[in-house]
N, C-alpha and C positions, 0 to 999 in steps of 0.2 A: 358549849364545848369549843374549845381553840379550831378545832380544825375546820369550824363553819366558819373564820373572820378570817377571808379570802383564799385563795387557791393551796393545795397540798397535794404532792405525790407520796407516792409509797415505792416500795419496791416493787422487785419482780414475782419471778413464779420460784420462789427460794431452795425448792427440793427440785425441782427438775433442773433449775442452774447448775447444783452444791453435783448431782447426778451426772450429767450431761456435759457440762461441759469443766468443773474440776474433779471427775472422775469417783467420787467418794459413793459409796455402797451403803442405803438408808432403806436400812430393814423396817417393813410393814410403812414406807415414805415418811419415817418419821425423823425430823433433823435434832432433833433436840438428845439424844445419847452425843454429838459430837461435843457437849459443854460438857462431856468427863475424858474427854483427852484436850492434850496440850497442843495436838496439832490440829483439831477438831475446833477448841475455840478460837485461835487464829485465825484459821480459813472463814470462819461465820464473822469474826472480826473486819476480814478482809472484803468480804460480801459485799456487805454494806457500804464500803467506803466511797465507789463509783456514784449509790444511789445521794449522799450525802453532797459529794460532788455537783451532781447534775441539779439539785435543789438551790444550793449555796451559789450557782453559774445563771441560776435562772431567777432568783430573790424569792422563792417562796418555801414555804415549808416542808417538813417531812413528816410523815406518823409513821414509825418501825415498828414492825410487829416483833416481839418476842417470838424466837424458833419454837414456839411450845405451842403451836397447831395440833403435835399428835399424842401431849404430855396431858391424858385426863386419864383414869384409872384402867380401863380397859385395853387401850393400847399399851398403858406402862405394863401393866401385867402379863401383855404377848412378849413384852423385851424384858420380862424379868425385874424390874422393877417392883420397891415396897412401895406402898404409901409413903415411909419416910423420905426413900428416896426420891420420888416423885417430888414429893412437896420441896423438897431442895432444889431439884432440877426445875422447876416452874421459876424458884423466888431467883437463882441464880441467872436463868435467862432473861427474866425482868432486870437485874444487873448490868449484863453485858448491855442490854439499851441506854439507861443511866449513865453507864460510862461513855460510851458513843456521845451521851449528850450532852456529858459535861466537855468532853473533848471539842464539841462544835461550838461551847460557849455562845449560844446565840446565833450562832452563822452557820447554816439556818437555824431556824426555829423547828427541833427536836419534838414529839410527841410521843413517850415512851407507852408501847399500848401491848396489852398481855391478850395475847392471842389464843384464843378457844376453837376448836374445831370441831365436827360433830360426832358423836357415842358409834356411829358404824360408815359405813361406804358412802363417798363424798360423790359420789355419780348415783347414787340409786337409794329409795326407802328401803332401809333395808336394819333389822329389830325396829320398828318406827316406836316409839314412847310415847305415854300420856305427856300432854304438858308439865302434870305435876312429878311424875316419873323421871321426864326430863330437868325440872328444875333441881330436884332431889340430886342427880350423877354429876350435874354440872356445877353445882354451886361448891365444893370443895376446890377442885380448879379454880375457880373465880373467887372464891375467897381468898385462898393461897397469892392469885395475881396482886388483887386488891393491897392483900398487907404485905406484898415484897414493892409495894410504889409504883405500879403500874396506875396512867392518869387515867386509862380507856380500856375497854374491855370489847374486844373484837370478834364477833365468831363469823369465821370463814364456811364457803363451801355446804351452807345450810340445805336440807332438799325436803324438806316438808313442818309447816307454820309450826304445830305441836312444839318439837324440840327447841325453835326460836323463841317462844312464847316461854320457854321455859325458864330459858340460857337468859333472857330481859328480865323476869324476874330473879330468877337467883342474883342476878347484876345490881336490881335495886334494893333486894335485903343487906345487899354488900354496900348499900350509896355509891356505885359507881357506874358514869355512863355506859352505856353499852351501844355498839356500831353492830345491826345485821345484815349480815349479806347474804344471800340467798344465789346456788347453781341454778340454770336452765338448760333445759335440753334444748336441741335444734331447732325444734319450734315453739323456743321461746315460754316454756313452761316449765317448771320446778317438775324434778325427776317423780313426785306424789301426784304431778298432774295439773295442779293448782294453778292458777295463772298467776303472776308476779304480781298485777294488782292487788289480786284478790286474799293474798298469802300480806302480805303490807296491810292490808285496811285489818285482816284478822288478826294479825300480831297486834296492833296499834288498840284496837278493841278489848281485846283481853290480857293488856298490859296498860292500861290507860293510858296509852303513849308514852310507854318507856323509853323505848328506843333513841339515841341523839337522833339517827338519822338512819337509813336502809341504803346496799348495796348491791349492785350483780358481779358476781364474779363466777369463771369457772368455767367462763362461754367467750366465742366472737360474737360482735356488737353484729354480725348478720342472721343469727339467731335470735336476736333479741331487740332486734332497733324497733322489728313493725310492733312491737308492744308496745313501745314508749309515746302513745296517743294521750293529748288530755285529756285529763282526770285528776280530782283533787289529790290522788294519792300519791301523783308523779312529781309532788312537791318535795315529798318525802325522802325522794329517792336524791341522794347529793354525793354518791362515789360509784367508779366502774373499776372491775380489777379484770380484763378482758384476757383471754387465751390468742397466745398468737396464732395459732391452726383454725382452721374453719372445721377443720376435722369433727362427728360426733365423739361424745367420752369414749364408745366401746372401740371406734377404733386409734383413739388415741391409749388405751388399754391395753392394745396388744402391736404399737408400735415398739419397735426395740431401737427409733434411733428418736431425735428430735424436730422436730419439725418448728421451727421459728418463723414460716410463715415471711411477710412483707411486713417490715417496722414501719415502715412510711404511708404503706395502705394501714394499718392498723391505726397512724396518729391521724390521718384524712379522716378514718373511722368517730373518731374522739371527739376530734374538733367541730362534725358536723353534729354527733349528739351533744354536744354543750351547746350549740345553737339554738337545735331545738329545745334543749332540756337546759332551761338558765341555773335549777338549781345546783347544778353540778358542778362540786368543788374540790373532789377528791379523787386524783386519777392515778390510778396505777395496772399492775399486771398479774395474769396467771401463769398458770401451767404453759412454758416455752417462751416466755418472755424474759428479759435480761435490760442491764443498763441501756442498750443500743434502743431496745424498746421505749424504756420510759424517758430518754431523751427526748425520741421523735414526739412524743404523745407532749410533755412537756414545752419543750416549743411550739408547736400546733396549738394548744390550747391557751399561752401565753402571747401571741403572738397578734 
């Protein structure tokens, strides 16, 4: 996979940015309706341009997820969406990356990745699925990615192995890599309970190591740093997509403004887990983070 042969950021926290701070209103947090208006893809145009910026200012790479985190059948069907239409908005969101990428011609080095997110509530088990259950709702999604040119297949904001185990296989009936990353609660556990190790060695086990590689996202690194002890699984682990708030989910739930936290405590945060964690090549941000974020983290870990 490209994004292991040296360092890559990502973006931010996309729906709390597109929310908060350019004011656009994302029924059920899902960004991906903005690719059926004209000022809608603009603005996601416009998104990304800082994150490509700070990439191309620092010589290392980028992997842009596709807006299509909340584009798998269930939520299309809360926003009205067919299947047809779904499957257009998945292939067309894999486009808008494409383009981005031909736009940067190499400068940086572009990783167009079709983003999956999970079947219910990205803070909590919540309908938990069989693994096979799981591979079954996701793999339509991840097929659709696959054949609109998507190089990578990413699922965000995971909260219990089942569904991961699921979303790695359906990724390999598609032959395409698959990136997981896994939410933790406060202390540093998947909202199912699971320890992070322990959810990693169980994926890797019952997907014969599918996975390119494993990630945490959805948390601050002070939730999750005292996990990160060795163990062979921590090899595994090679991207952070951290929350700028220290905040738990529930009350970052029922905040009504944003909270972005310290960019600069956040990149100290970063740079001190890449220390101890060598394998960690892929930094980027959640919920309340923005370009200012992934600059800081970006030099910090570059530096």
């Amino acid at each position: 996979m490209t994004a292991l042969d040296g360092t890559f950021i990502t973006d931010g926290g996309m729906e709390t940015e597109l929310i908060f701070e350019h004011g656009f209103e994302l029924p059920e947090f899902a960004s991906f309706p903005l690719l059926d208006d004209p000022a809608g893809r603009e603005a996601l145009h416009a998104y990304y341009q800082p994150y490509l910026e700070i990439a191309r200012r620092y010589g290392v790479g980028i992997i842009l997820d596709a807006p299509t985190w909340r584009a798998s059948r269930d939520w299309g069907e809360k926003l009205g969406y067919s299947p047809e239409a779904l499957e257009d908005v998945n292939r067309r969101g894999v486009a808008l990356i494409q383009q981005l990428k031909r736009e940067a011609a190499g400068k940086p080095e572009v990783v167009v990745c079709g983003c999956v997110g999970p079947r219910g509530d990205a803070y909590r088990v919540d309908g938990a699925m069989s693994a096979a259950d799981a591979e079954g709702y996701h793999s339509v999604q991840v097929g659709t990615l696959a054949g609109a040119g998507a190089e990578v297949i990413s699922a965000l904001t995971l909260t219990y192995a089942d569904e991961a185990i699921g979303i790695a296989r359906a990724a390999k009936s598609a032959a395409m890599p698959v990136v997981i990353s896994f939410t933790v609660e406060t202390d540093g556990r998947l909202p199912s309970g699971q320890s992070i190790g322990d959810a990693i060695e169980q994926v890797d086990a019952e997907t014969a190591g599918a996975p390119e590689y494993f990630m945490i996202n959805c948390a601050h690194p002070e939730h999750f740093a005292g996990e990160l002890q060795p163990a062979p699984w921590l090899e595994r682990l090679r991207g952070l997509r951290a929350n700028a708030s220290s905040k738990s989910h529930e009350e970052l739930d029922e905040s009504a403004e944003l909270d972005p936290g310290d960019p600069d405590a956040l990149a100290a945060d970063y740079r001190a887990l890449r220390e101890r964690v060598p394998s960690l090549a892929v930094f980027g941000g959640c919920c309340g983070t923005g370009h200012r974020h992934i600059e800081a983290i970006c030099a910090a870990v570059t530096r």
